[in-house]
Phi, psi and omega in degrees: 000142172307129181224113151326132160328143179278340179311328216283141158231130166225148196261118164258126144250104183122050225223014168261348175225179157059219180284336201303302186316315202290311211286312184313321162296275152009311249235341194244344161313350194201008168110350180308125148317157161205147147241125200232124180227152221195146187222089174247131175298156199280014153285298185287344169297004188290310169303325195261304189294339172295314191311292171328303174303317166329298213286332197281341225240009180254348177099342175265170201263161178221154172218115186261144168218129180263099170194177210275129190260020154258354166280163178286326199282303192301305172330295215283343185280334155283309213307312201265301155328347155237024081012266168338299203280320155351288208046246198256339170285354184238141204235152160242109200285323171218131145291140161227126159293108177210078145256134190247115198198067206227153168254152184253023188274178197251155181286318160214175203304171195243142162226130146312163189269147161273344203278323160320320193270343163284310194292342150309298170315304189301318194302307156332331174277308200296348188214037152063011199233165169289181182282340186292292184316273197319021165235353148282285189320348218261323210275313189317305227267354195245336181260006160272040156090357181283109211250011173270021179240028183312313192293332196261009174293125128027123182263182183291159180292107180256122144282124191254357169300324178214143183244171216270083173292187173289312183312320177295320148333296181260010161283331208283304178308336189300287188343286222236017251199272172274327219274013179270329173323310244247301173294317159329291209289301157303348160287318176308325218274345185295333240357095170262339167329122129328154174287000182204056191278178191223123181253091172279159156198199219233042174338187179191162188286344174301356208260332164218012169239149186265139163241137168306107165102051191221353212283310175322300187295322179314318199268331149340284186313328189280310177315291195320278206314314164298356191263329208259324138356283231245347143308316185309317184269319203278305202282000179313297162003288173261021158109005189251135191227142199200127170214164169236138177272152178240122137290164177289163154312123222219114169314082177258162155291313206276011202226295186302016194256312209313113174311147162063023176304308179311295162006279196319277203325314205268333170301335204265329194273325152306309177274351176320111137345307183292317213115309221245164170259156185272166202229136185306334172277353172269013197257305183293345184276297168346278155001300199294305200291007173268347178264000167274140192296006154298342171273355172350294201278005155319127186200151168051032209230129158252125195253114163297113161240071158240040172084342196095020173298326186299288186236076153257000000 
């Protein structure tokens, strides 16, 4: 089996669920050190902490922090505890962003579509049944999973009470947008880097198809990605290459916060070439071969692991 320099730290933000967990597994699975920051209520560690312990039980070291990884307090208060810990042998070989942290609200209020509930209708007629019965079967045969009846299904549920404003704008941009700079900059300016480090972050196909309650996160994704641009070249220099992965639609916490989530998922599992929805390990097992020393020369680049969802 492959094994990390034991010197290697890769730095997560967002490393209690989803992909941040799949990498943080993957990545101490083959020897990786971690520093894992994480923003959970001390409710949800009952659920969270057997992963961590998992992951401590592989033999490498981990430093977990429940703070806010978008404040100056919070950043700057890991930074400088790994730091500590570091000293002069340990190197931090990759960062991954994977904060999920958006507001979902709508630009203006949603008016449903009519055309399900007609092709309900017509479907209904044409087979002699009431519209009631078939929209009990319809809604039954879709919540046991049957996801080819996406179209004529009851569509999703908006909250039309409150729509999206500038505060909501610039925290979603801050979040998921800038704030991977901001931690760049302070491992650099610390140099906790390797000489041959990986700056990752985390896109989605929303980054150029509009989803209802998506206009925030969407303009985020368009922030990382020119920011993860313009790391690849000013910081190439000292050895850091910085790219974004676009995952596939992904079963997530943060893809089930999505209005119309359910949707998402079954449009998505139908045109998927596999068959499937992509799954956080298949995005961290990418990950791992992007911190292997062959990827070097990877630089600037939005990489699709999704199976062939884009273009299908």
């Amino acid at each position: 089996m492959i094994r990390f320099d034991s010197n290697y730290w890769a730095v997560i933000i967002g490393g209690s669920s989803g992909f941040g967990l799949a990498t943080a597994k993957k990545l101490a699975c083959h020897g990786m050190n971690l520093c894992i920051v994480h923003r959970d209520r001390r409710g949800s560690m009952k659920a969270i902490q057997p992963h961590f312990d998992a992951i401590k039980e592989m033999g490498v070291n981990v430093l977990t922090f429940n703070t806010d990884a978008l404040s100056d307090e919070g950043r700057s208060s890991v930074v400088q505890s790994l730091q500590e810990t570091l000293k002069e042998a340990g190197k931090v070989r990759m960062i991954l962003h994977a904060v999920a942290f958006g507001n979902l609200k709508l630009l203006t209020p949603y008016v449903p579509s009519e055309s399900s509930k007609t092709a309900r209708n017509r479907l209904a007629e044409a087979l002699h049944v009431s519209t009631v019965d078939l929209d009990r079967a319809v809604e039954t045969l879709w919540q046991e999973g049957v996801e080819d009846l996406h179209g004529i299904v009851t569509p999703p549920l908006y909250n039309n009470e409150m729509m999206l404003d500038k505060g909501d704008f610039e925290r979603t941009l801050q979040a998921m947008g800038s704030n991977i700079i901001e931690w760049v900059q302070d491992l650099h300016a610390r140099q906790l880097f390797a000489k041959d480090a990986r700056v990752l972050s985390l896109t989605s196909e929303g980054n150029t198809i509009a989803w209802k309650g998506y206009a925030a996160v969407s303009a985020a994704k368009a922030v990382l990605e020119s920011v993860s641009r313009a790391m690849a070249v000013e910081f190439a220099p000292y050895g850091i290459r910085s790219n974004v992965i676009q995952a596939g639609v992904t079963d997530t916490p943060a893809l089930r916060a999505i209005p119309g989530s359910a949707h998402i998922k079954a449009k998505a599992r139908l045109r998927n070439p596999m068959g499937r929805l992509t799954e956080p390990e298949d995005v961290a097992n990418f990950i791992f071969l992007l911190c292997m020393d062959e990827a070097a020369w990877v630089n600037g680049s939005l990489i699709c692991v999704d199976g062939g969802e884009r273009i299908a």
